[in-house]
DSSP file (Angstrom, degrees, kcal/mol; ACC not computed):
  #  RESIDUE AA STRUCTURE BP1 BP2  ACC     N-H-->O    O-->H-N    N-H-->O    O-->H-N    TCO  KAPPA ALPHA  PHI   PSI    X-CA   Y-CA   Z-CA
    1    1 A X    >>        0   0    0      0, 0.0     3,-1.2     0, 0.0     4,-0.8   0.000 360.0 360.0 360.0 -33.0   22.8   10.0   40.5
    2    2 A X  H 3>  +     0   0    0      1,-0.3     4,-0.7     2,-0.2     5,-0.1   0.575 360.0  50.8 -99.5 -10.0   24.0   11.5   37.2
    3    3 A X  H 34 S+     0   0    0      2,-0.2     4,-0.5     1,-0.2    -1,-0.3   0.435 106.3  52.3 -99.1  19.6   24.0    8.0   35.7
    4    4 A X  H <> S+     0   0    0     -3,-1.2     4,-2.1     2,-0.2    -2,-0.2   0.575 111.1  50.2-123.4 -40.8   20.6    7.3   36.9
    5    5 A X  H  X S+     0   0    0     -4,-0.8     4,-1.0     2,-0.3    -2,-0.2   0.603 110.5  50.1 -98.7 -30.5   19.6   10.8   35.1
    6    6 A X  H  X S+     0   0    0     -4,-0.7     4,-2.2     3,-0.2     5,-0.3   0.886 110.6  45.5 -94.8 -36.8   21.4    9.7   31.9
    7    7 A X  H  > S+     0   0    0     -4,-0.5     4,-2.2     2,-0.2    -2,-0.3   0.983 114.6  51.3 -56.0 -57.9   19.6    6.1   31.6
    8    8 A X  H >< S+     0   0    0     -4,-2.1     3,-0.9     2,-0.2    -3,-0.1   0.760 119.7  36.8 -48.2 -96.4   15.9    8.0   32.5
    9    9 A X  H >X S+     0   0    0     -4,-1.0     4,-4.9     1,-0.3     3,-2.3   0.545 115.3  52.2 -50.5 -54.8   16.8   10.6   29.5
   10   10 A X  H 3X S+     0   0    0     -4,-2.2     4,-1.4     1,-0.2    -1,-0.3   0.986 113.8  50.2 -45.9 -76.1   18.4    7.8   27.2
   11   11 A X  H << S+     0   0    0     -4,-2.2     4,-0.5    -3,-0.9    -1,-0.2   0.688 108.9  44.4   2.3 -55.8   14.9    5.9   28.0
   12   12 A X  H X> S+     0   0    0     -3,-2.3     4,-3.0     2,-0.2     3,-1.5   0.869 110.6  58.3 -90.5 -46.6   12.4    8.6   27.0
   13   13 A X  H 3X S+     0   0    0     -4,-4.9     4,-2.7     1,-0.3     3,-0.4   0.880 114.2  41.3 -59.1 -56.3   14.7    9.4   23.5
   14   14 A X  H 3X S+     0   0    0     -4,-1.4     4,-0.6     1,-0.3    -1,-0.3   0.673 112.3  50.4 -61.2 -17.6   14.2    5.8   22.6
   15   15 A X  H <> S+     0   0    0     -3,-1.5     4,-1.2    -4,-0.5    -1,-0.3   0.662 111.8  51.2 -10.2 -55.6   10.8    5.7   23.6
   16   16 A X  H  X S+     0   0    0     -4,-3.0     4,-4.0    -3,-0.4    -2,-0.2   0.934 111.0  43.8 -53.9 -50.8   10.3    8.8   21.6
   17   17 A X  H  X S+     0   0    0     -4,-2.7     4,-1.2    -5,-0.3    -2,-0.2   0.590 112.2  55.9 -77.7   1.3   11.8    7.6   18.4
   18   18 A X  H  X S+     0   0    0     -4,-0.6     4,-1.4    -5,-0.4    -1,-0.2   0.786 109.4  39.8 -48.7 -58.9   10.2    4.7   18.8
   19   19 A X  H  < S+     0   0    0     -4,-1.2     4,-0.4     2,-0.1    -2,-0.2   0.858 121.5  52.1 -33.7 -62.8    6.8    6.4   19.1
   20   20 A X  H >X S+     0   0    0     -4,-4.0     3,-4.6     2,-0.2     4,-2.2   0.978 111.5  43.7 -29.2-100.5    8.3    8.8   16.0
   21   21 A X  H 3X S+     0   0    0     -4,-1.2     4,-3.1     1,-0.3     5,-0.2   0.851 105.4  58.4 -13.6 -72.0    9.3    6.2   13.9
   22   22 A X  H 3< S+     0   0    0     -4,-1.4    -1,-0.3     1,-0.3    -2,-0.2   0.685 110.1  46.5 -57.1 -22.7    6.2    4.3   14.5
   23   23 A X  H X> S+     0   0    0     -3,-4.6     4,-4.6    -4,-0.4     3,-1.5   0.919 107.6  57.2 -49.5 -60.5    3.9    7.7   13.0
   24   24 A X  H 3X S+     0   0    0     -4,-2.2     4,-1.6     1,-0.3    -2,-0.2   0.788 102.9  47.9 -58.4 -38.9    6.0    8.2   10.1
   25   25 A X  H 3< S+     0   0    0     -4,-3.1    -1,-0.3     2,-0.2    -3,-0.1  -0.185 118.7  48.1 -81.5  39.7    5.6    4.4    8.5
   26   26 A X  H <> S+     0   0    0     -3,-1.5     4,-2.5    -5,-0.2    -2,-0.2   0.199 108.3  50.6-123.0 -35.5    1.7    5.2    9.2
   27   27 A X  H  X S+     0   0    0     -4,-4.6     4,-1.8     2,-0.2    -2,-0.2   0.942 112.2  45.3 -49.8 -56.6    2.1    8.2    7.7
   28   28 A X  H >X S+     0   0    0     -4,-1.6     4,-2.8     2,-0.3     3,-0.8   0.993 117.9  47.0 -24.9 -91.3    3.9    6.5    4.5
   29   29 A X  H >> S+     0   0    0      1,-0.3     4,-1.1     2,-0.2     3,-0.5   0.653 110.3  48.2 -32.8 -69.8    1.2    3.8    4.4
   30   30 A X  H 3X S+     0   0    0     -4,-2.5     4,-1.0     1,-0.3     3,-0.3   0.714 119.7  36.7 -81.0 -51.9   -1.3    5.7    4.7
   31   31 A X  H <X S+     0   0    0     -4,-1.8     4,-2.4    -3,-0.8    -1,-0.3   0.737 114.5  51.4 -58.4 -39.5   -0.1    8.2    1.9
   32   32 A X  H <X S+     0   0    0     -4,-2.8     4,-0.9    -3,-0.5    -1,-0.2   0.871 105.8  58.6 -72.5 -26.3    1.4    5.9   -0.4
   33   33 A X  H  < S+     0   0    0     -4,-1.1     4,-0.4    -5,-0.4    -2,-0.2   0.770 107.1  49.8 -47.0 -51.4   -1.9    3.7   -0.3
   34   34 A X  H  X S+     0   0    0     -4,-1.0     4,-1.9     1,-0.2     3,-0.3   0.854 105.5  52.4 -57.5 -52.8   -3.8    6.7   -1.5
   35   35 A X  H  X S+     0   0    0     -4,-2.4     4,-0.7     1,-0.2    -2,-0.2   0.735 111.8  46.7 -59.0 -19.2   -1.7    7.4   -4.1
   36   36 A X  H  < S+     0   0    0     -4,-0.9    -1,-0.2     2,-0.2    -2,-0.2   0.780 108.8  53.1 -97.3 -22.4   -2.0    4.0   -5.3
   37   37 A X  H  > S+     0   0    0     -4,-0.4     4,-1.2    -3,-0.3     5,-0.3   0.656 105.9  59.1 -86.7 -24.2   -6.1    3.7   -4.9
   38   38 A X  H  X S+     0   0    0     -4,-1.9     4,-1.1     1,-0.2    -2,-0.2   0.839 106.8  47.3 -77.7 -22.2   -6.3    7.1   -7.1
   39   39 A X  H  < S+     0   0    0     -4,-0.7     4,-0.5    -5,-0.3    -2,-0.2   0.791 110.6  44.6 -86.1 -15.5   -4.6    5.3   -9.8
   40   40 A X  H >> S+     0   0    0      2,-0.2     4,-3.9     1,-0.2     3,-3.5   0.923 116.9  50.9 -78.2 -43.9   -6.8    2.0   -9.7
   41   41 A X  H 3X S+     0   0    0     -4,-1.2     4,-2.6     1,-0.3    -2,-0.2   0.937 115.7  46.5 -34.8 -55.1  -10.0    4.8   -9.5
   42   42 A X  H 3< S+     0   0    0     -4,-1.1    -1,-0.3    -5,-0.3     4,-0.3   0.719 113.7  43.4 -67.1 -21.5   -8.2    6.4  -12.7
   43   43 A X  H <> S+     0   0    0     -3,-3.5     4,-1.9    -4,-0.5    -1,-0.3   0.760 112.1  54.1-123.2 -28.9   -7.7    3.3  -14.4
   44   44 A X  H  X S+     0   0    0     -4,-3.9     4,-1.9     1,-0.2    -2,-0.2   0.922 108.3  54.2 -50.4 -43.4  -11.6    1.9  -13.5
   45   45 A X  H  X S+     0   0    0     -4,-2.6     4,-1.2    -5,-0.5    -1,-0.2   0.651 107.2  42.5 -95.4 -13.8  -12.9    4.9  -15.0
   46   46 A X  H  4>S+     0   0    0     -4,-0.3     5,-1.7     2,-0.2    -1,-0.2   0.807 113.9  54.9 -82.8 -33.3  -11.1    4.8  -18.6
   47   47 A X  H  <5S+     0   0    0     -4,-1.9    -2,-0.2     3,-0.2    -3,-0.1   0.870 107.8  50.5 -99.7 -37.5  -12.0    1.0  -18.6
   48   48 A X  H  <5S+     0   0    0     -4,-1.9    -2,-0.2     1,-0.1    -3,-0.1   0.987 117.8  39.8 -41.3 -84.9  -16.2    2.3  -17.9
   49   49 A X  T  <5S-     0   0    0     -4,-1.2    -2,-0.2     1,-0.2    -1,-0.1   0.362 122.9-114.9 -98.7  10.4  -15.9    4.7  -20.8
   50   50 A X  T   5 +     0   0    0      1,-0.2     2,-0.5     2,-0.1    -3,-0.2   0.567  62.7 146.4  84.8  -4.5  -13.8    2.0  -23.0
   51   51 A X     >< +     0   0    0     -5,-1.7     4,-0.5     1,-0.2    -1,-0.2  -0.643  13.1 162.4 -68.7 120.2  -10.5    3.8  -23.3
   52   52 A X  H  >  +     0   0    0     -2,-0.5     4,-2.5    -3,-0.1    -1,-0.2   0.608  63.0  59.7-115.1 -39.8   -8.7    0.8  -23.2
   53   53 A X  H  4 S+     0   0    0      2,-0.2     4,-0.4    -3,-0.2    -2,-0.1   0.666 110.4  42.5 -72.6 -16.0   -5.5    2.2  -24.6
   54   54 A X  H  > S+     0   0    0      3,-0.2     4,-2.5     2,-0.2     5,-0.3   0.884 105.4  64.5 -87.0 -48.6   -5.2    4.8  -21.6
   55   55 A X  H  X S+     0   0    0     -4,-0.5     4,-1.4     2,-0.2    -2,-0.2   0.822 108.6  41.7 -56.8 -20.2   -6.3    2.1  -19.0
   56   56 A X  H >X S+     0   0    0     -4,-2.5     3,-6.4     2,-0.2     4,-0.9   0.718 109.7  50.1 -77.2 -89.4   -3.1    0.2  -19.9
   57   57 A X  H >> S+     0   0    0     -4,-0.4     3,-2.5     1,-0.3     4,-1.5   0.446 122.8  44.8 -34.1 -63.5   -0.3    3.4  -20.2
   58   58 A X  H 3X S+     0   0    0     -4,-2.5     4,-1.1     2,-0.3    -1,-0.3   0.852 118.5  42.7 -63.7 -23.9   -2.3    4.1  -16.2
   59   59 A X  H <X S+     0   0    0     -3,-6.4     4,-1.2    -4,-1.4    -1,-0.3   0.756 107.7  55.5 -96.2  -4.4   -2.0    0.8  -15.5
   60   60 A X  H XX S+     0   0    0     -3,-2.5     4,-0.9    -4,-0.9     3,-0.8   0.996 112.5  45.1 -81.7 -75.6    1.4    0.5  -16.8
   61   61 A X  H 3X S+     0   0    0     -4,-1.5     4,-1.3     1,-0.3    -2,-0.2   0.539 103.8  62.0 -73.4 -24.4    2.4    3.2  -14.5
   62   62 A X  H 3X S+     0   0    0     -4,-1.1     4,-3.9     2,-0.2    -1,-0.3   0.884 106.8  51.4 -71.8 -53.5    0.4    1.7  -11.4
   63   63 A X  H XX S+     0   0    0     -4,-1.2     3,-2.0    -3,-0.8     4,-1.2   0.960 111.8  41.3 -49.5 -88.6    2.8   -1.2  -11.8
   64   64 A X  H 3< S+     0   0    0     -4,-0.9     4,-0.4     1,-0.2    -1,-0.3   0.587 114.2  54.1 -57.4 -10.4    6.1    0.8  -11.9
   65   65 A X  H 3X S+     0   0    0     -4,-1.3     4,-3.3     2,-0.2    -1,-0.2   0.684 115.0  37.7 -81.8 -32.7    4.8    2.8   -9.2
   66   66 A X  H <X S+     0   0    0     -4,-3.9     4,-3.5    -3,-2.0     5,-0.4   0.933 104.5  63.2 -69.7 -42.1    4.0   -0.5   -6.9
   67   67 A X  H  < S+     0   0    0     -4,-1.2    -2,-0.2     2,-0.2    -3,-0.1   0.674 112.1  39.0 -65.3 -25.1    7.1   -2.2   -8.0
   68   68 A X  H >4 S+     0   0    0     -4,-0.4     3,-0.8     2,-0.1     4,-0.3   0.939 120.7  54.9 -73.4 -64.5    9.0    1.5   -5.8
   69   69 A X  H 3X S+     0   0    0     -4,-3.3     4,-2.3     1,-0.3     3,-0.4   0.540 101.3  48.2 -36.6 -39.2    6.1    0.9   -3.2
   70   70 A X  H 3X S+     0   0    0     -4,-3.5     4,-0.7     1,-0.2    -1,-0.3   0.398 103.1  60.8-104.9  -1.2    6.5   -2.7   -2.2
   71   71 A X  H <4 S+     0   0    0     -3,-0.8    -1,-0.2    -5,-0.4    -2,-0.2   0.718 109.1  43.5-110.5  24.6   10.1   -2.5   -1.5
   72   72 A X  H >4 S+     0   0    0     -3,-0.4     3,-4.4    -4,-0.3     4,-0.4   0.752 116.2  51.4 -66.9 -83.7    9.4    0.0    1.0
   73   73 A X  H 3X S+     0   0    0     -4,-2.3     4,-1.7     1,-0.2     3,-0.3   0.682  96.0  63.5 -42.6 -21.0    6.4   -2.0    2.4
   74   74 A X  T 3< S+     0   0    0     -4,-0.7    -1,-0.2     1,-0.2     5,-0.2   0.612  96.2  58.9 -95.1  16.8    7.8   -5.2    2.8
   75   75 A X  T <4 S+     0   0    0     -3,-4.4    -1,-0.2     1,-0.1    -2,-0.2   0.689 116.4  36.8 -97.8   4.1   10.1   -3.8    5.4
   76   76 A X  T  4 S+     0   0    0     -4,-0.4     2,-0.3    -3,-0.3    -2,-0.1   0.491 119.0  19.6-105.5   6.1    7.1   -2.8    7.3
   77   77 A X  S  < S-     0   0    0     -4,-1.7     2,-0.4     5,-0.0    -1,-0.2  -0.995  92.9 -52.9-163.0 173.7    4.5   -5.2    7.0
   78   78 A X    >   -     0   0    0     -2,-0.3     3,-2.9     1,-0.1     4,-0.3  -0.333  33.9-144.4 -69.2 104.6    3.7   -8.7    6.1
   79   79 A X  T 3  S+     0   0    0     -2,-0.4     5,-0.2     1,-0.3     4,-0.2   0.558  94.9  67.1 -37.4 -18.0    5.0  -10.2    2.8
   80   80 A X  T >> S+     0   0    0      1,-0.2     4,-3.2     2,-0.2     3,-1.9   0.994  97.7  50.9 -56.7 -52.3    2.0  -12.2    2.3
   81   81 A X  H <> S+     0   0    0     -3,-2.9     4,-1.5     1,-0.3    -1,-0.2   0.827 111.8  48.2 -61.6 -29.2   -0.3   -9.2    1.9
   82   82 A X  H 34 S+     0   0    0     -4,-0.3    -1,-0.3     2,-0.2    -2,-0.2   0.045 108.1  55.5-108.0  31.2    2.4   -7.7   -1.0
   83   83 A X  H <>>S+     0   0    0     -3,-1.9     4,-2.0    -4,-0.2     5,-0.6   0.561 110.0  51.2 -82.5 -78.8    2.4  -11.4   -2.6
   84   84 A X  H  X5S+     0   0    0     -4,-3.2     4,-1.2     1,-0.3     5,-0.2   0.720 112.1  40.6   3.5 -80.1   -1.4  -10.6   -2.6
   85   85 A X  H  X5S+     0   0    0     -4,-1.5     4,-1.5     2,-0.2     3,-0.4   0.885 111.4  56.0 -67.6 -50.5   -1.1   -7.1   -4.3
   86   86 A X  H  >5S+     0   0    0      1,-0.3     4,-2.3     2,-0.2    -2,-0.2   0.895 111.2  45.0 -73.0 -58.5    1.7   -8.2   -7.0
   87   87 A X  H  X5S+     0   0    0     -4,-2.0     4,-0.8     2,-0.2    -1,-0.3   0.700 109.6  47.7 -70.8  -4.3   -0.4  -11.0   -8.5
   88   88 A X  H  X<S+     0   0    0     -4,-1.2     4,-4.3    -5,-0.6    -2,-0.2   0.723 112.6  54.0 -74.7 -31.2   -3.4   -9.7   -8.7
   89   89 A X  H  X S+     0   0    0     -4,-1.5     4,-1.2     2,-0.2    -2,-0.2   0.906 113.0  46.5 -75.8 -26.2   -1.6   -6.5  -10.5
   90   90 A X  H  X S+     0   0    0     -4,-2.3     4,-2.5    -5,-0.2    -1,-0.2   0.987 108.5  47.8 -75.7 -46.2   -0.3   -8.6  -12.6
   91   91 A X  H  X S+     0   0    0     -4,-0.8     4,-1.6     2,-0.3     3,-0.3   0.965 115.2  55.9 -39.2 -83.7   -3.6  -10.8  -13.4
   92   92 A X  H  X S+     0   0    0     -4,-4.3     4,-1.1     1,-0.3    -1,-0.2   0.711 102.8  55.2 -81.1 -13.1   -5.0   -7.3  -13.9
   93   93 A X  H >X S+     0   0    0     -4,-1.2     3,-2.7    -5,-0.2     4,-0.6   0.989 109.1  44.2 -55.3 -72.1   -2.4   -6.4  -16.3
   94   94 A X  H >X S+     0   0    0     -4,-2.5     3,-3.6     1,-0.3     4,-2.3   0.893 106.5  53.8 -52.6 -54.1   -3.0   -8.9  -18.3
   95   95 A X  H 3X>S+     0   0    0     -4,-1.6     5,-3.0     1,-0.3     4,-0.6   0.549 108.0  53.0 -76.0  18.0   -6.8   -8.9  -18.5
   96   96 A X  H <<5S+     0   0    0     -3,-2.7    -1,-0.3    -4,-1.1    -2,-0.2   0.466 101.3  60.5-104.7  10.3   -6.8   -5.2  -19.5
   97   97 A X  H <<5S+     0   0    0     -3,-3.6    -2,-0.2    -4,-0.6    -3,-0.1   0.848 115.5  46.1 -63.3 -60.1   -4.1   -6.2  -22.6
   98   98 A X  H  <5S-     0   0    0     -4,-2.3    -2,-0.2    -5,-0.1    -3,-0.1   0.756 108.1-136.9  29.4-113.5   -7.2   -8.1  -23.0
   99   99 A X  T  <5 +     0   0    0     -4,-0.6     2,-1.0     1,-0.3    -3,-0.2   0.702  45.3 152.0  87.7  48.3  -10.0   -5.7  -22.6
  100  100 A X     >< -     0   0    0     -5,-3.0     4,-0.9     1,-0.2    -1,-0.3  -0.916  26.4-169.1-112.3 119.9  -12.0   -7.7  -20.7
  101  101 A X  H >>>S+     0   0    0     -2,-1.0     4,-3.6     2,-0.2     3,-1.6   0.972  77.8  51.5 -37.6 -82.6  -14.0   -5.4  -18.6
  102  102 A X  H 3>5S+     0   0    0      1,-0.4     4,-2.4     2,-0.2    -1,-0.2   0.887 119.0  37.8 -40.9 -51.5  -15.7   -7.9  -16.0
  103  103 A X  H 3>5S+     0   0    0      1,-0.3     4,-0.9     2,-0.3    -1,-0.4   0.644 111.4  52.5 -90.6 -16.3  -12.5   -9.4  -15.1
  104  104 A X  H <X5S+     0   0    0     -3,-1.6     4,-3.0    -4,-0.9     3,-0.4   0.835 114.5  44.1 -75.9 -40.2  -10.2   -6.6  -15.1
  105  105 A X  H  X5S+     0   0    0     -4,-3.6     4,-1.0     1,-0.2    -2,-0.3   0.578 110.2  59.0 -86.9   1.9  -12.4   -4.6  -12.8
  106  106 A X  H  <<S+     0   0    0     -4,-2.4    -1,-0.2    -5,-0.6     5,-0.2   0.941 110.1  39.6 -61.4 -37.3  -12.8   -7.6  -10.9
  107  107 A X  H >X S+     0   0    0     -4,-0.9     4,-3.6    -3,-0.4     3,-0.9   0.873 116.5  51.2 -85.1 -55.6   -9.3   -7.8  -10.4
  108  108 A X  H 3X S+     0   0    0     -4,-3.0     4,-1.1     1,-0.2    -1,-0.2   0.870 107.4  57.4  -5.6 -78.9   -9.1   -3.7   -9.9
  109  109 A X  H 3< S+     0   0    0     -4,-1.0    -2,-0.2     2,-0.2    -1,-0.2   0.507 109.4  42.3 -48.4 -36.7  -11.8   -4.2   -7.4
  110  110 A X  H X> S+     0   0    0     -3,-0.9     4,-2.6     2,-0.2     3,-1.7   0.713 111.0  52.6-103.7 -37.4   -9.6   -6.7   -5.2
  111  111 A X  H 3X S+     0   0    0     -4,-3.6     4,-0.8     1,-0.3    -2,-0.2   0.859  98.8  62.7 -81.4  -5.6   -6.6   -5.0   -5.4
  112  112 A X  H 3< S+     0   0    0     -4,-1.1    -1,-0.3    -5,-0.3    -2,-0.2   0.289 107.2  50.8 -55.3 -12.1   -8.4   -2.0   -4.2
  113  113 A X  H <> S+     0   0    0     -3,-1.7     4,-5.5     3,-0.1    -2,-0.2   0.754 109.8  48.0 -68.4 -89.8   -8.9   -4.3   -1.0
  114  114 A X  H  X S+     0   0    0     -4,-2.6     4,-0.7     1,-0.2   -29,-0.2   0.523 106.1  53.6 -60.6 -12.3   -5.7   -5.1   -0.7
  115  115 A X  H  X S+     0   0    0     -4,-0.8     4,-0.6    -5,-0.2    -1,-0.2   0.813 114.1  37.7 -81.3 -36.3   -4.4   -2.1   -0.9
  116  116 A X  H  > S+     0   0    0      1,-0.2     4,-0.7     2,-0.1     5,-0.2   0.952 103.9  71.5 -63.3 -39.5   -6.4   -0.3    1.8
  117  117 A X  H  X S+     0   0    0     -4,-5.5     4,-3.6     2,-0.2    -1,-0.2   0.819  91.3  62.7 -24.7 -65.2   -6.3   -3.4    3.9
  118  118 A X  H  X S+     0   0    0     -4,-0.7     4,-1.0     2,-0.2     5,-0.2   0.890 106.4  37.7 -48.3 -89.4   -2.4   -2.7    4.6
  119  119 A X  H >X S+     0   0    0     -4,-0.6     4,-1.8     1,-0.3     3,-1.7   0.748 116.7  54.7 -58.0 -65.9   -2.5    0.8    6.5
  120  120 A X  H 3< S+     0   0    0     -4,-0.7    -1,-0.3     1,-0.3    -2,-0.2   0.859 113.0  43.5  13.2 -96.3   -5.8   -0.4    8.3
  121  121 A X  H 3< S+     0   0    0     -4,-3.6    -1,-0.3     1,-0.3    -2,-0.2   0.697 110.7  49.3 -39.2 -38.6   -3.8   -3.4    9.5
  122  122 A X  H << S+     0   0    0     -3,-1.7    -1,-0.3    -4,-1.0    -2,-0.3   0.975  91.5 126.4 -88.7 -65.0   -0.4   -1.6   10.5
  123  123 A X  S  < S-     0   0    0     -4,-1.8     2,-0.6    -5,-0.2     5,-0.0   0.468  72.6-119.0   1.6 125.8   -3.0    0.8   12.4
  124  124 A X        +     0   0    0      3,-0.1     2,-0.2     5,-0.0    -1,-0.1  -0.752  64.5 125.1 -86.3 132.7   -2.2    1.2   16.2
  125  125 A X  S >  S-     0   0    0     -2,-0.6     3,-3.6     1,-0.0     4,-0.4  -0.722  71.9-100.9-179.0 165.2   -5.6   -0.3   18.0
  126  126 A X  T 3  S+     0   0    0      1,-0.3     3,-0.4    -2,-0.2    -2,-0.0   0.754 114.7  55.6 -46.8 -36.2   -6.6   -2.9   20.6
  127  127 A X  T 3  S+     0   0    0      1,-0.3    -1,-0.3     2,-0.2    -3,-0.1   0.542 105.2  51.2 -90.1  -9.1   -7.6   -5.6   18.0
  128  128 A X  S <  S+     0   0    0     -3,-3.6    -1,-0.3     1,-0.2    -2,-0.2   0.328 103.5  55.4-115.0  22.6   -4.5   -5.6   16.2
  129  129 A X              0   0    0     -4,-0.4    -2,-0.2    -3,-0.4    -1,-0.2   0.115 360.0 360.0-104.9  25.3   -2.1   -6.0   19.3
  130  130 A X              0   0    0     -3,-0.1    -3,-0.2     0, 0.0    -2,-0.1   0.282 360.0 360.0-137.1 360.0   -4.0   -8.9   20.0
């Protein structure tokens, strides 16, 4: 009986920290995600009023602050999507060294996408277990 009682309880803790676990990297996504879409917002809105020289140093920081992010994220989600994100930041590097508007906030604009896309996807619901 008592070893019956220690497999159950052995059971639920992994089950919990499973559960656990499985918050905390949504928690992460979801927080790091944010932080990373308040910097493309910050870096859209110097590149609207022409500060060109700002939008780089934020976007220069967006970088080193992805370049911490994605080797977190690619042990929790699918490398394709942080292929995705890393060229297009880079492609958006460039074209605000630039200063071409259209094409930097195109680029902005998708990697805004891609970043929200990720917690979304890692998101516990029916349509992404199947």
């Amino acid at each position: 009986m008592k070893s019956d009682t220690k497999k159950l309880l052995f059971a639920v803790f992994v089950i919990f920290v499973v559960i656990l676990s499985g918050f905390l990297i949504k928690w992460y996504l979801d927080s790091s995600s944010e932080k990373l879409l308040k910097q493309i917002i910050n870096i859209e809105t110097c590149i609207s009023n022409g500060e060109w020289e700002k939008a780089n140093d934020a976007a220069l920081i967006l970088n080193a602050d992805w370049e911490y992010t994605e080797n977190i994220w690619t042990i929790f989600t699918n490398h394709h999507e942080i292929d995705n994100i890393s060229i297009t930041l880079k492609n958006t590097l460039e074209y605000i060294k630039l200063k071409d508007t259209t094409d930097s906030v195109a680029y902005l604009s998708s990697l805004k996408h891609y970043i929200s896309h990720i917690p979304e996807m890692e998101k516990v619901a029916i349509k992404n277990i199947f």
